[in-house]
TORZAVEX-94048 format. One record per residue (C-alpha): residue number from 1; residue in one letter; chain; y, x, z. Coordinates in steps of 0.05 Angstrom, whole numbers. Layout:
residues N
{nudren NUM&zalum A&mifi A&c2 Y&c1 X&c3 Z} $
...
***
This chain:
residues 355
{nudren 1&zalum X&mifi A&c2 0&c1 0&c3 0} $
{nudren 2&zalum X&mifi A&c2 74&c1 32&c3 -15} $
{nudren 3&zalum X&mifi A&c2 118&c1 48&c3 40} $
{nudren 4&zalum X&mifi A&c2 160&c1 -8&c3 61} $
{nudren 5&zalum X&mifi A&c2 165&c1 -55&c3 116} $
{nudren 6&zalum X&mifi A&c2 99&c1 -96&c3 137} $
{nudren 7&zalum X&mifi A&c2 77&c1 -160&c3 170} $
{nudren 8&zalum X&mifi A&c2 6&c1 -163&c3 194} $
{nudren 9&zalum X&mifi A&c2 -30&c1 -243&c3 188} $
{nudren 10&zalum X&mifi A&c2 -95&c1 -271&c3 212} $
{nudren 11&zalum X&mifi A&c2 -123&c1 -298&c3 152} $
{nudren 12&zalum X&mifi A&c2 -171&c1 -335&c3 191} $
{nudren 13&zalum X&mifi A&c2 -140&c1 -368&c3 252} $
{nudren 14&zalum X&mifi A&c2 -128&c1 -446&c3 255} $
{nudren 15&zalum X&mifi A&c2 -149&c1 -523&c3 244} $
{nudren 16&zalum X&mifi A&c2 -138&c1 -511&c3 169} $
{nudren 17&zalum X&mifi A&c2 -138&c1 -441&c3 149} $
{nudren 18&zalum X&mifi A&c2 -143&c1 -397&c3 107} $
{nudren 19&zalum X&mifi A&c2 -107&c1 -447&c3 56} $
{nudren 20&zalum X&mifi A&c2 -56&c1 -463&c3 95} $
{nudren 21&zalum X&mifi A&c2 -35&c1 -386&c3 119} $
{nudren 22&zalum X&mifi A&c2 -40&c1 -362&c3 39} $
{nudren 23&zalum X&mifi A&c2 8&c1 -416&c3 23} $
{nudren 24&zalum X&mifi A&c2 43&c1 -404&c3 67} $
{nudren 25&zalum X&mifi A&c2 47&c1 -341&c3 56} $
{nudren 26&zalum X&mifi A&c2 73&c1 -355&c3 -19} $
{nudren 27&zalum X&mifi A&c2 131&c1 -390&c3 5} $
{nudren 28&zalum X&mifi A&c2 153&c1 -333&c3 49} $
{nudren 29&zalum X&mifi A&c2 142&c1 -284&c3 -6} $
{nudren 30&zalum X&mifi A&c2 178&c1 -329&c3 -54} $
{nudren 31&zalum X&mifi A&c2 247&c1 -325&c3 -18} $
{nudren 32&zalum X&mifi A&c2 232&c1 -240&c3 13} $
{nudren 33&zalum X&mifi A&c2 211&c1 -197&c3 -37} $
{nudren 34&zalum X&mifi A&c2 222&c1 -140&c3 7} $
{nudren 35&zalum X&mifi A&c2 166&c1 -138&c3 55} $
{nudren 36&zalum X&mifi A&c2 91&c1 -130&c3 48} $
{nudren 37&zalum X&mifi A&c2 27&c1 -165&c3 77} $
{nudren 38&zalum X&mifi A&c2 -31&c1 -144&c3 110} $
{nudren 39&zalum X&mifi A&c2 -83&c1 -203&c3 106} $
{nudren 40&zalum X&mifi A&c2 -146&c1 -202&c3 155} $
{nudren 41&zalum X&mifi A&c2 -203&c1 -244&c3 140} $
{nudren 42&zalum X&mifi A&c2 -263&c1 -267&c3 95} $
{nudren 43&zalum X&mifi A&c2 -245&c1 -223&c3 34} $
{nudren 44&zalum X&mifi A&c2 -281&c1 -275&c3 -20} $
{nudren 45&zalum X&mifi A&c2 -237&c1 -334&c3 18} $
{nudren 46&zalum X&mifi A&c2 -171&c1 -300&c3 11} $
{nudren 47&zalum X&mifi A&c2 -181&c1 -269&c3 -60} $
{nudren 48&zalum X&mifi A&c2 -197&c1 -332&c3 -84} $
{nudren 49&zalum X&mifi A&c2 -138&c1 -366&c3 -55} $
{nudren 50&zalum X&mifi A&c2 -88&c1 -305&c3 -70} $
{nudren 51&zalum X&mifi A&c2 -106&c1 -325&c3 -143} $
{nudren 52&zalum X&mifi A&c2 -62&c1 -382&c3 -139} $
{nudren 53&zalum X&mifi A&c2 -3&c1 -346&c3 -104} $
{nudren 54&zalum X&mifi A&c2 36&c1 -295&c3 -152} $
{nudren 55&zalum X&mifi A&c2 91&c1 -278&c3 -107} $
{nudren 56&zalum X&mifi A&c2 43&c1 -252&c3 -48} $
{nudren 57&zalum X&mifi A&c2 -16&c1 -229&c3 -90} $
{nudren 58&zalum X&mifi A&c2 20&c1 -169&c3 -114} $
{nudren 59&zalum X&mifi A&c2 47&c1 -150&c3 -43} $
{nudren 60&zalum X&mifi A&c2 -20&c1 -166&c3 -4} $
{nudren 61&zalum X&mifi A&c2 -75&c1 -118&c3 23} $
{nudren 62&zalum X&mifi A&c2 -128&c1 -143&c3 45} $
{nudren 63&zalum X&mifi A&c2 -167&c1 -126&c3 100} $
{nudren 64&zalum X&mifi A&c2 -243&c1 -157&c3 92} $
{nudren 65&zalum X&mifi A&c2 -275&c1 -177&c3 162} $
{nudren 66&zalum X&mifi A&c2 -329&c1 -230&c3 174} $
{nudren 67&zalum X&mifi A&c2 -310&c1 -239&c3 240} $
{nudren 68&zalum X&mifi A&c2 -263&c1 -288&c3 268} $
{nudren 69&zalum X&mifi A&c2 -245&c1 -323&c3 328} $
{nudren 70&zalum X&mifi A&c2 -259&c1 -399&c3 337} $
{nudren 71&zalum X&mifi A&c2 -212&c1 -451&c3 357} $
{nudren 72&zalum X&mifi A&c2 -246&c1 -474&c3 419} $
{nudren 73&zalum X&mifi A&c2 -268&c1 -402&c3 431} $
{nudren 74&zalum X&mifi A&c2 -271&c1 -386&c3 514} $
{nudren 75&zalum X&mifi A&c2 -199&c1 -334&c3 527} $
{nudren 76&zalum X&mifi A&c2 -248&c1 -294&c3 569} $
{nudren 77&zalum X&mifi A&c2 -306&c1 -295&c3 510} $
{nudren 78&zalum X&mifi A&c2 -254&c1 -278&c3 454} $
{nudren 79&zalum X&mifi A&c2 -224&c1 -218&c3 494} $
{nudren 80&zalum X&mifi A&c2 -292&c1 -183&c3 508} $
{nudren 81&zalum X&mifi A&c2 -323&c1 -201&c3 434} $
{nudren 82&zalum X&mifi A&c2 -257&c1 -202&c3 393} $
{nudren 83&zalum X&mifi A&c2 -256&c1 -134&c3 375} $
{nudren 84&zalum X&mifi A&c2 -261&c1 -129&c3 294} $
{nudren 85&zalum X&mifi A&c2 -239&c1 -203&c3 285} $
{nudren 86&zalum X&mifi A&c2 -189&c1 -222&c3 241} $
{nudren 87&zalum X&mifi A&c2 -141&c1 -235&c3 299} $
{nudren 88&zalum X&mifi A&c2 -158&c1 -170&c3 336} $
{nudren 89&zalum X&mifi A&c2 -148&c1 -132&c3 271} $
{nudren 90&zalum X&mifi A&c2 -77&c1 -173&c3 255} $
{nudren 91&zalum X&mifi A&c2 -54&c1 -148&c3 329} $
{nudren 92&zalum X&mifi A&c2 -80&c1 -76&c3 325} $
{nudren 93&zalum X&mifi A&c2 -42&c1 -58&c3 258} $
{nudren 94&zalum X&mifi A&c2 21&c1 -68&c3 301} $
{nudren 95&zalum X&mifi A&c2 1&c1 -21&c3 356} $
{nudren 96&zalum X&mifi A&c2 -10&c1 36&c3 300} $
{nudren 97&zalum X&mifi A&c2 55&c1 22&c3 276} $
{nudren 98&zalum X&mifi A&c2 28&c1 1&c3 203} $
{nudren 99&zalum X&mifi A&c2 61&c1 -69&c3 210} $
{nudren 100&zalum X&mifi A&c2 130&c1 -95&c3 244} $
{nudren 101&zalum X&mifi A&c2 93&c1 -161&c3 274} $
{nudren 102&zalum X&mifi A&c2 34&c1 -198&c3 280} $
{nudren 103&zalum X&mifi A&c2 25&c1 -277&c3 248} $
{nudren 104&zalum X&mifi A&c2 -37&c1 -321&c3 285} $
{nudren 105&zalum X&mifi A&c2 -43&c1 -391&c3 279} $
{nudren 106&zalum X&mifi A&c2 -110&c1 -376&c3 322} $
{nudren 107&zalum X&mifi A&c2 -139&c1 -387&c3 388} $
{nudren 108&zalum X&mifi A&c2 -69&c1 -386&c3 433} $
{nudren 109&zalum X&mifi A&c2 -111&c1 -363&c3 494} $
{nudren 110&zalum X&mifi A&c2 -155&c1 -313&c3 453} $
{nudren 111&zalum X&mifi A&c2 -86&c1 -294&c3 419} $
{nudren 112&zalum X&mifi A&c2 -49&c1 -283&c3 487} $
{nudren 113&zalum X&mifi A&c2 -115&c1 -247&c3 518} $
{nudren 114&zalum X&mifi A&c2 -118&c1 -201&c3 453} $
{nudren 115&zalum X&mifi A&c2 -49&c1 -189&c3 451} $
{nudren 116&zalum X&mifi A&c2 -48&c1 -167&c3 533} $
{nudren 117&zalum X&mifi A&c2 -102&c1 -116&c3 516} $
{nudren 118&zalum X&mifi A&c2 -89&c1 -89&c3 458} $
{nudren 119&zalum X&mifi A&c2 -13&c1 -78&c3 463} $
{nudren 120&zalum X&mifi A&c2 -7&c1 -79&c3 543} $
{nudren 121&zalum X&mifi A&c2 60&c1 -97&c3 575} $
{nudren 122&zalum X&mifi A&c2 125&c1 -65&c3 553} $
{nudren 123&zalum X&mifi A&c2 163&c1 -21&c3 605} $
{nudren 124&zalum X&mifi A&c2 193&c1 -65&c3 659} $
{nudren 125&zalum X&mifi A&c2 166&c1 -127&c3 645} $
{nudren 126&zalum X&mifi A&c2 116&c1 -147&c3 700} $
{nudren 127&zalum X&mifi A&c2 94&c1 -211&c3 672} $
{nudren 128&zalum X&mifi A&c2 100&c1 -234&c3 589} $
{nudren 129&zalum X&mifi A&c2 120&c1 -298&c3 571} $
{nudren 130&zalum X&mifi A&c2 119&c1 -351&c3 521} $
{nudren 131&zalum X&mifi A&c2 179&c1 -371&c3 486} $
{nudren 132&zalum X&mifi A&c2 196&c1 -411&c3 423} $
{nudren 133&zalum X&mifi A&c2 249&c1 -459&c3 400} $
{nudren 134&zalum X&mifi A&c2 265&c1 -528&c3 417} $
{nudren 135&zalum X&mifi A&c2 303&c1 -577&c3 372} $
{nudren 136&zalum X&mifi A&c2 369&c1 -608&c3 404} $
{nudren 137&zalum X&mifi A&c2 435&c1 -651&c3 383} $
{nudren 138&zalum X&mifi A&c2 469&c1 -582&c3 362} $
{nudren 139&zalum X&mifi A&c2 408&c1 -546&c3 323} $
{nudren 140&zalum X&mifi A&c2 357&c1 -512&c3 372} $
{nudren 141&zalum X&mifi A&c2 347&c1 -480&c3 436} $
{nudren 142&zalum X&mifi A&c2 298&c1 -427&c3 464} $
{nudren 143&zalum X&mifi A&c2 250&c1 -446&c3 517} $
{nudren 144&zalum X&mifi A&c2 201&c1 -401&c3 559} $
{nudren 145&zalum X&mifi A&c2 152&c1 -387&c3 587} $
{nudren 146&zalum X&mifi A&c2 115&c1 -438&c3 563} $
{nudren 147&zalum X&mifi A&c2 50&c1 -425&c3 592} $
{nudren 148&zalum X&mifi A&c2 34&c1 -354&c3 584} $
{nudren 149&zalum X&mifi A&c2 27&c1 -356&c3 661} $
{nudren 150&zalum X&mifi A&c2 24&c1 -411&c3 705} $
{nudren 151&zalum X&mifi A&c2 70&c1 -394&c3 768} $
{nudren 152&zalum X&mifi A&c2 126&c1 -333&c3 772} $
{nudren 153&zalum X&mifi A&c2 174&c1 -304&c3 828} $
{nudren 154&zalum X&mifi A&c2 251&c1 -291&c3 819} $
{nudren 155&zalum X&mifi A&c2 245&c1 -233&c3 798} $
{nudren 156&zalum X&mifi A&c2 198&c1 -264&c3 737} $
{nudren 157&zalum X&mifi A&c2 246&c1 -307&c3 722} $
{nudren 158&zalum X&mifi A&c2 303&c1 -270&c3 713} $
{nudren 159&zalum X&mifi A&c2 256&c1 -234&c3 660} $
{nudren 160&zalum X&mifi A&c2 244&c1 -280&c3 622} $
{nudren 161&zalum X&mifi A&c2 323&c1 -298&c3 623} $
{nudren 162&zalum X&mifi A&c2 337&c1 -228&c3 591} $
{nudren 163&zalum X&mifi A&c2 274&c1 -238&c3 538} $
{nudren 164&zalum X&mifi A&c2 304&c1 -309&c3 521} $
{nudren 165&zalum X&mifi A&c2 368&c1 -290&c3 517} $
{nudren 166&zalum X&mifi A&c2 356&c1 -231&c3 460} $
{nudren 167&zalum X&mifi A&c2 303&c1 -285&c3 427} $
{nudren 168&zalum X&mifi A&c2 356&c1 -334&c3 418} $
{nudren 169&zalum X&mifi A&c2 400&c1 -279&c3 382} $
{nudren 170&zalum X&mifi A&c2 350&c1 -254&c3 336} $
{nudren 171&zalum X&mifi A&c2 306&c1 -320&c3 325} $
{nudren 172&zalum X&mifi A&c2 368&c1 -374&c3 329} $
{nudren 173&zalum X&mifi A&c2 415&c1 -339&c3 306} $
{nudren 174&zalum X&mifi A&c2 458&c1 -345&c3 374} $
{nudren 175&zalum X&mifi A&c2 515&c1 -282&c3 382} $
{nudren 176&zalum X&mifi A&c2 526&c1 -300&c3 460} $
{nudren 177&zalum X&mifi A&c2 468&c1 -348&c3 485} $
{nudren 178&zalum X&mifi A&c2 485&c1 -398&c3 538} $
{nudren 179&zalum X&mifi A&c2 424&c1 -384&c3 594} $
{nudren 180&zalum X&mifi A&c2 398&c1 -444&c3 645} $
{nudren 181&zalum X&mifi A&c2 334&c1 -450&c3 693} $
{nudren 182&zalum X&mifi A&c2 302&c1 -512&c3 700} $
{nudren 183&zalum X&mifi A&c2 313&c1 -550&c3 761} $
{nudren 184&zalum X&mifi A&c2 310&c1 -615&c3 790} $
{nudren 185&zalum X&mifi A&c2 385&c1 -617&c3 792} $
{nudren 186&zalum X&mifi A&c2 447&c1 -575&c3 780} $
{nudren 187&zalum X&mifi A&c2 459&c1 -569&c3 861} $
{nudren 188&zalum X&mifi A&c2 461&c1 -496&c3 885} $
{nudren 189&zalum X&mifi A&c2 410&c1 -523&c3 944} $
{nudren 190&zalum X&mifi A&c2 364&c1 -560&c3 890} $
{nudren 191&zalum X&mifi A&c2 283&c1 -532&c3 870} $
{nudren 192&zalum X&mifi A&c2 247&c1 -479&c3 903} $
{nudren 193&zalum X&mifi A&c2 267&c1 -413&c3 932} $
{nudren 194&zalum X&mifi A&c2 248&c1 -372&c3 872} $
{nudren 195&zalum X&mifi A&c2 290&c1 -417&c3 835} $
{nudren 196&zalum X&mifi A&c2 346&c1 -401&c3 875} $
{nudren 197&zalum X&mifi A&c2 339&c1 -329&c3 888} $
{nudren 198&zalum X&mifi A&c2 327&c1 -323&c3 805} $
{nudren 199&zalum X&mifi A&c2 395&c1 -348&c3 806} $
{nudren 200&zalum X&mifi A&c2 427&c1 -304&c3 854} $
{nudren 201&zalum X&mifi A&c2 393&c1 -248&c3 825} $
{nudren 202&zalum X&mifi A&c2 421&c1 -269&c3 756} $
{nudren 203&zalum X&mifi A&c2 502&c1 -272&c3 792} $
{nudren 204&zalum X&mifi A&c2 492&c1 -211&c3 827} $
{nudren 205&zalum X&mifi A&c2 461&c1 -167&c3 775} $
{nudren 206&zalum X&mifi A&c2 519&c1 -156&c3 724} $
{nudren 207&zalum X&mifi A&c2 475&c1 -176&c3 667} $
{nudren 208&zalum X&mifi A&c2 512&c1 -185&c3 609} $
{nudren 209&zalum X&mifi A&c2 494&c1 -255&c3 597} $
{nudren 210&zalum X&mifi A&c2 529&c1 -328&c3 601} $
{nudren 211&zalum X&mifi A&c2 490&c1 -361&c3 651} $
{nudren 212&zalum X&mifi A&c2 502&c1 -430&c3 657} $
{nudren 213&zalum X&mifi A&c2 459&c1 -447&c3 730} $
{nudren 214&zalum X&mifi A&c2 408&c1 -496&c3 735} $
{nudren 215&zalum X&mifi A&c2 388&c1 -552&c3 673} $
{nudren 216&zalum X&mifi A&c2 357&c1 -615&c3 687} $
{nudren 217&zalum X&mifi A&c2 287&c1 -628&c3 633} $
{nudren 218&zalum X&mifi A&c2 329&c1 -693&c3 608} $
{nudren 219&zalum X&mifi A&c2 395&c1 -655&c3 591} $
{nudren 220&zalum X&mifi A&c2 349&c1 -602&c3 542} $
{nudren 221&zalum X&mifi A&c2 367&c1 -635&c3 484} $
{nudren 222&zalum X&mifi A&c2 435&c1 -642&c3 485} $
{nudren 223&zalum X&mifi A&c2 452&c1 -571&c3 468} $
{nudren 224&zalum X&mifi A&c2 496&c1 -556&c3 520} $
{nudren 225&zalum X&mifi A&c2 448&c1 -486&c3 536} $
{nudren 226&zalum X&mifi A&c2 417&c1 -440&c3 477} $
{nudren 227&zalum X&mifi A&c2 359&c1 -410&c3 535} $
{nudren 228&zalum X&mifi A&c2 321&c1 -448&c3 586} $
{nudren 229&zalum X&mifi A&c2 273&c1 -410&c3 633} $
{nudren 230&zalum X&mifi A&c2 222&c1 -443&c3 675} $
{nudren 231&zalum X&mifi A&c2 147&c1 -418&c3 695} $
{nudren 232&zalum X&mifi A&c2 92&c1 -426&c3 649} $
{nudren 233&zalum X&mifi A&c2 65&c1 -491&c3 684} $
{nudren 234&zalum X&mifi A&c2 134&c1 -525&c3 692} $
{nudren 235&zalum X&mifi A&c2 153&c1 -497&c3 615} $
{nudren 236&zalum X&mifi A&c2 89&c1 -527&c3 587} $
{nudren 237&zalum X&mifi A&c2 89&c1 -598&c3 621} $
{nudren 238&zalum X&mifi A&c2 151&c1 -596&c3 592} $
{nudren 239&zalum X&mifi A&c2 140&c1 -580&c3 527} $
{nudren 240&zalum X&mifi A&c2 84&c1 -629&c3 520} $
{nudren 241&zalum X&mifi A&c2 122&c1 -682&c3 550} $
{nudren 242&zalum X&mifi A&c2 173&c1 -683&c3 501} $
{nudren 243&zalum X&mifi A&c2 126&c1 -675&c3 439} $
{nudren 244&zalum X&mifi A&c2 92&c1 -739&c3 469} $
{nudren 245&zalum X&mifi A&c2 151&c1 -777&c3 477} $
{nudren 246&zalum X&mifi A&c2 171&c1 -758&c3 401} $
{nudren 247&zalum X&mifi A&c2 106&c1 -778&c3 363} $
{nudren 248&zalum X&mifi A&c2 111&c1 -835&c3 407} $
{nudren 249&zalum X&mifi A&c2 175&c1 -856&c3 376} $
{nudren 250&zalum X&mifi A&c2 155&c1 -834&c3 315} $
{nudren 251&zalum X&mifi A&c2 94&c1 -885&c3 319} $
{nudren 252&zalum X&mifi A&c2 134&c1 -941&c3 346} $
{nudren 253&zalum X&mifi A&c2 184&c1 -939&c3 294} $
{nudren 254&zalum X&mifi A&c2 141&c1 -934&c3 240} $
{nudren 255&zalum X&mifi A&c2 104&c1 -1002&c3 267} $
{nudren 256&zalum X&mifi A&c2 166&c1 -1040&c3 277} $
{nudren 257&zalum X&mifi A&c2 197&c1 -1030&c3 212} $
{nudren 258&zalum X&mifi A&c2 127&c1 -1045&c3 186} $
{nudren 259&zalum X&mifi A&c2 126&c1 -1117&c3 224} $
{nudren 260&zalum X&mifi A&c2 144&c1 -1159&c3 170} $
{nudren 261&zalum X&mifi A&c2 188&c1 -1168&c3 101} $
{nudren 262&zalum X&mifi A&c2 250&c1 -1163&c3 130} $
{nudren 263&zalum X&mifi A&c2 239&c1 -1102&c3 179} $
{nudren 264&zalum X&mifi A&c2 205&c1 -1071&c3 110} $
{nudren 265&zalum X&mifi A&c2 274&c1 -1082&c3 73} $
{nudren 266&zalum X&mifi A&c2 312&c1 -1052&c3 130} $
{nudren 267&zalum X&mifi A&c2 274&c1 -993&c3 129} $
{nudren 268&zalum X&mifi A&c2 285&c1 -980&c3 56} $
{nudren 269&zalum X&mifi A&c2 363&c1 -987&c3 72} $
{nudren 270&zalum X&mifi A&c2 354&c1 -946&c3 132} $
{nudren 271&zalum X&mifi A&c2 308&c1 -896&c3 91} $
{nudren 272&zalum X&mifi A&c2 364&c1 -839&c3 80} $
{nudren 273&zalum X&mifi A&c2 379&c1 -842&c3 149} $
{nudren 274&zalum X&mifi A&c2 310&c1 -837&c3 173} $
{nudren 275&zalum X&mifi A&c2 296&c1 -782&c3 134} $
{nudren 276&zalum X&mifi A&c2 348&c1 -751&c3 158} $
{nudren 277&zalum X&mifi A&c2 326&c1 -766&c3 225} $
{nudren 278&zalum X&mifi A&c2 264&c1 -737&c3 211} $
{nudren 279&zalum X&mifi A&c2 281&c1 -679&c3 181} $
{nudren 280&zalum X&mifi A&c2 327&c1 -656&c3 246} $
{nudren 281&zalum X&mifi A&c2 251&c1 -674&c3 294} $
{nudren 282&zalum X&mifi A&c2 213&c1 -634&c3 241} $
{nudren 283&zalum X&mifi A&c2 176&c1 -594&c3 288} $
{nudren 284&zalum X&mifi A&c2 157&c1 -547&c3 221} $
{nudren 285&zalum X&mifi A&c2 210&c1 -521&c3 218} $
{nudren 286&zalum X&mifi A&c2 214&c1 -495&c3 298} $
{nudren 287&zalum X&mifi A&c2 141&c1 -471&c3 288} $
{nudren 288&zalum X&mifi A&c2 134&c1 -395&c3 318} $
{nudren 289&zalum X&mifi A&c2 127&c1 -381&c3 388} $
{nudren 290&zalum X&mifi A&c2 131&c1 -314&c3 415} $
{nudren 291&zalum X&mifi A&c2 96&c1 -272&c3 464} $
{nudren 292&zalum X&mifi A&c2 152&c1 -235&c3 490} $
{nudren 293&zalum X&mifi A&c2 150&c1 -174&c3 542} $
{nudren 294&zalum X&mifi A&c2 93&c1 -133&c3 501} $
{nudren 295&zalum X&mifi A&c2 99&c1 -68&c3 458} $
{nudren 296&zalum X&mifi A&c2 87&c1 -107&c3 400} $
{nudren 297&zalum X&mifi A&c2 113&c1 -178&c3 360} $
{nudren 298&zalum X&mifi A&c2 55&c1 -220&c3 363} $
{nudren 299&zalum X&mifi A&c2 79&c1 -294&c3 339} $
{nudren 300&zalum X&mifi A&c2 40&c1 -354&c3 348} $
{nudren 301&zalum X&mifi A&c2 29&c1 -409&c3 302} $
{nudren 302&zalum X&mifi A&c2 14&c1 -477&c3 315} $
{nudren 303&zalum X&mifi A&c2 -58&c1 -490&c3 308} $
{nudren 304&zalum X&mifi A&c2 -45&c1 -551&c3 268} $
{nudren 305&zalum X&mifi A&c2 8&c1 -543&c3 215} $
{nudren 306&zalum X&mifi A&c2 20&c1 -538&c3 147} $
{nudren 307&zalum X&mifi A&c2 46&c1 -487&c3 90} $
{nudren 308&zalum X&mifi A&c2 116&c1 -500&c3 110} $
{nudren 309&zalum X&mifi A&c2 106&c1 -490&c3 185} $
{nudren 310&zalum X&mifi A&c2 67&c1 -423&c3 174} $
{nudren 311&zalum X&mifi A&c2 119&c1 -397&c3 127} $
{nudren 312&zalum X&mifi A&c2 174&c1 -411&c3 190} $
{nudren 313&zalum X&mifi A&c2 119&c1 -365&c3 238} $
{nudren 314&zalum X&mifi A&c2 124&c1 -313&c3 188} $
{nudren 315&zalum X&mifi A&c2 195&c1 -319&c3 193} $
{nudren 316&zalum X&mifi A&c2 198&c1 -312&c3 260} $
{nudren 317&zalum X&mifi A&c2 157&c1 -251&c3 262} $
{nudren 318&zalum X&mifi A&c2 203&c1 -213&c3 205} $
{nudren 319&zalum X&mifi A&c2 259&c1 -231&c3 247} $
{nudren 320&zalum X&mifi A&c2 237&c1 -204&c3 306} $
{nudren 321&zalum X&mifi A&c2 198&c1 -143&c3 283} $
{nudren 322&zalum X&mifi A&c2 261&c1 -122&c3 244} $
{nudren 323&zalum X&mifi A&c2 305&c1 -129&c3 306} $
{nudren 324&zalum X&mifi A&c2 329&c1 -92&c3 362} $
{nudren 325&zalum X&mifi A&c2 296&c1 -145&c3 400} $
{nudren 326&zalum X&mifi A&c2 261&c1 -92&c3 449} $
{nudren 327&zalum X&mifi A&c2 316&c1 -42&c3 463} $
{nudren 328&zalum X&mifi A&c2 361&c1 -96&c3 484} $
{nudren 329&zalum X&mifi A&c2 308&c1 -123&c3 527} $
{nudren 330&zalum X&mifi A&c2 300&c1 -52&c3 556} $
{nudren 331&zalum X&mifi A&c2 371&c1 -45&c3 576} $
{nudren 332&zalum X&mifi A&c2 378&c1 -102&c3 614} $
{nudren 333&zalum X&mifi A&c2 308&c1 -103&c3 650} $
{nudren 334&zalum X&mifi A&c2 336&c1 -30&c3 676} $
{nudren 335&zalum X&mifi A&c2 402&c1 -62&c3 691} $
{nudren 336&zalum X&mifi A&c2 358&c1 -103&c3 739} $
{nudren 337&zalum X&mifi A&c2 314&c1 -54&c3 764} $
{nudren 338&zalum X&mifi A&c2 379&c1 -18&c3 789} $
{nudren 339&zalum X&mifi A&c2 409&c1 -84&c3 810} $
{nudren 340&zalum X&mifi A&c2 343&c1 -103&c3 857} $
{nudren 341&zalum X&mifi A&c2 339&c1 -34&c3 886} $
{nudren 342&zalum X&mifi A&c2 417&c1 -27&c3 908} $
{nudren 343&zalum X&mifi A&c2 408&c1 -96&c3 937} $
{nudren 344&zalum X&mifi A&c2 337&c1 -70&c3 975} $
{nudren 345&zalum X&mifi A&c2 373&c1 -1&c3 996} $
{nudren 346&zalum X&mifi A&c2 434&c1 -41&c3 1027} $
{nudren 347&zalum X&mifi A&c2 395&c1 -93&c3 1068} $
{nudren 348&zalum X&mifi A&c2 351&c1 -30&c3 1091} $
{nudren 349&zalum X&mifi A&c2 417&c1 8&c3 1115} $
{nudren 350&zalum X&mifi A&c2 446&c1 -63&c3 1148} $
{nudren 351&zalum X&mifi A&c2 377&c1 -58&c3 1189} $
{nudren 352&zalum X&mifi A&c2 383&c1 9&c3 1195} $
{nudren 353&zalum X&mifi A&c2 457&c1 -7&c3 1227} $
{nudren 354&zalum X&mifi A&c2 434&c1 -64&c3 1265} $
{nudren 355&zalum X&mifi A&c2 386&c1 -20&c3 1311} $
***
């Protein structure tokens, strides 16, 4: 393969590959003819289906492997088995530094498990997390973790804060990102003490960030924050929540305007509008989550979607393997170290003072 910048894909990973991840695939190389592929999988599969797409075909390698990792695989079982899957291959090329990111629409467990071992934990960062974007009124908003982990201290917290904050510049497009937790209310005295000392630690540790305080789950959407934080377990309930509530509008609406003749009229005058509608809730074109706080860009897909939504996770990993995502990160996780350890050094000497 000539020298240039590369993105390495599972070829084999989700409910409907690998048609959906070559097409997908197309459409990205359609509109960025200056990167390069690396495509792991069945090498008959992929051939066959690279046949049919010009525009990647002649900037694909690809890398033939029988092995792959099932949807319903066991986390545990995919870690100690995966090695020499198409997933484990897609994640490896970006710890020798042959590709800028890794694309999975796999496993999310297996992906996360994979991903742990084979890139390990970036400086600083005790504890990765899941993030990815969030439609609102005023375009989109970064959310994490979303269930990377299930619980996580201040400290954790304010982690994923700084990760967020330099995802929403590179992913979203934000220049100064407007950073929230998630609470049960915007009081100072509201959630639980890591809540509150996350926010403390935040004020006190001259971050260079807009931190907004806390953000009620119901005021998400509005777009009045570009970040919210939260634990994995809180981020994840969440998430699902609000991807509930949508198809359930989604269903609703599409049985009341099919309730009789005149509700069938009105939705053909409404139909510009709901398309419209539809278009903003697209949740293709959010698809891409990332696992942030490795030495690595590993970017999961949705299991589920189509051509359109895989070419948007392939976007997400160019973006972020082409940024200065990590040094960023780096900075500020040191501006915290320093923060935490003047704060533990004066409250030792107040002690010290006190005796």
């Amino acid at each position: 393969m000539a020298n240039g910048k590369i993105i390495s894909i599972d070829g084999m990973g989700g409910d409907h590959a690998p048609r959906i991840v070559v097409e997908g695939l197309e459409r990205f190389a359609q509109r960025r003819a200056d990167l390069q592929f690396l495509l792991h999988g069945d090498e008959t599969q992929l051939k066959a289906l690279l046949a049919n797409a010009p525009a990647a075909a002649s900037r694909t390698t690809i890398r033939h492997t029988d092995k792959m990792i099932s949807m319903d695989a066991k986390p545990a079982d995919a870690v100690r088995r995966g090695k020499g899957s198409s997933m484990w291959n897609a994640i490896e090329a970006v710890k020798t530094g042959e590709a800028i990111a890794a694309v999975s629409a796999g496993n999310t467990g297996a992906l996360m498990g994979q991903s742990m071992l084979i890139l390990k934990k970036a400086e600083g960062v005790e504890r990765p997390a899941l993030a990815a974007s969030w439609p609102t009124r005023n375009g989109v908003c970064a959310m994490l973790d979303l269930g990377a982990d299930i619980a996580a201290t201040a400290e954790q917290l304010v982690e994923f804060a700084i990760m967020g904050q330099a995802f929403a510049r590179v992913v979203n497009g934000v220049a100064n990102p407007r950073v929230a937790l998630l609470n049960i209310g915007s009081e100072e005295l509201k959630g639980h003490e890591s809540i509150r000392e996350a926010a403390r630690l935040i004020r006190s540790s001259n971050l260079p960030m807009d931190f907004r305080g806390y953000i009620e789950a119901d005021k998400i959407g509005f777009g009045d924050v570009d970040v919210v934080v939260a634990d994995g377990f809180t981020g994840n309930v969440a998430l699902k929540t609000a991807e509930g509530i949508a198809k359930m509008m989604s269903d609703m609406l599409r049985e009341a305007f099919k309730s009789g003749p005149l509700a069938m009229l009105g939705a053909f005058l409404a139909m510009p509008a709901l398309k419209k509608f539809s278009a903003r809730l697209d949740p293709r074109k959010v698809n891409g989550a990332v696992f942030l706080g490795l030495n690595g860009v590993v970017v999961k897909s949705h299991g589920g979607t189509d051509s359109v939504g895989f070419e948007q996770a392939i976007s997400v990993a160019a973006g972020m393997g082409e940024s200065h995502f990590r040094t960023e990160v780096e900075d500020n996780l040191k501006r915290l170290a320093a923060s935490i350890a003047a704060g533990a050094a004066l409250a030792a000497a107040t002690q010290e003072t006190a005796k």
